[in-house]
C-alpha positions, 0 to 999 in steps of 0.5 A, a space after each residue: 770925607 766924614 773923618 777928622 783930618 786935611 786931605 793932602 798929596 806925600 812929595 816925598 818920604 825918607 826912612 830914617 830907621 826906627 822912623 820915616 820921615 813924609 812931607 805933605 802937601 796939603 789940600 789948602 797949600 800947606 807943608 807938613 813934615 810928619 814921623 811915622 813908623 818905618 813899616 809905612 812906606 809912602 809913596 810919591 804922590 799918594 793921597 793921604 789923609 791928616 789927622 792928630 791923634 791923642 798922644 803927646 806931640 811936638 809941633 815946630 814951625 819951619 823956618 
């Protein structure tokens, strides 16, 4: 609870090869569509926990 992030729930992941592909729903509503390494599968519903690391990131709203 003392980390930095968002709390959220995984609806769903797909592996895509040299990426997968989750999107969470987080704990104030919101959808993120976030690509991670392939060997983290995530669960349907899996609690996880949010956070920007320190690395060059491209963030696009949807729709």
């Amino acid at each position: 609870p003392d980390s930095p992030g968002v709390d959220g729930v995984v609806e769903e992941s797909t592996f895509l090869g040299s990426v997968r592909r989750s999107t969470v729903l987080t704990s104030d509503g919101s959808r993120v569509v976030v690509e991670h390494a392939p060997e983290r599968r995530l669960g349907d519903r899996e609690p996880v926990r949010l956070a920007l690391a320190i690395v060059p990131a491209t963030v696009r709203p949807i729709g």
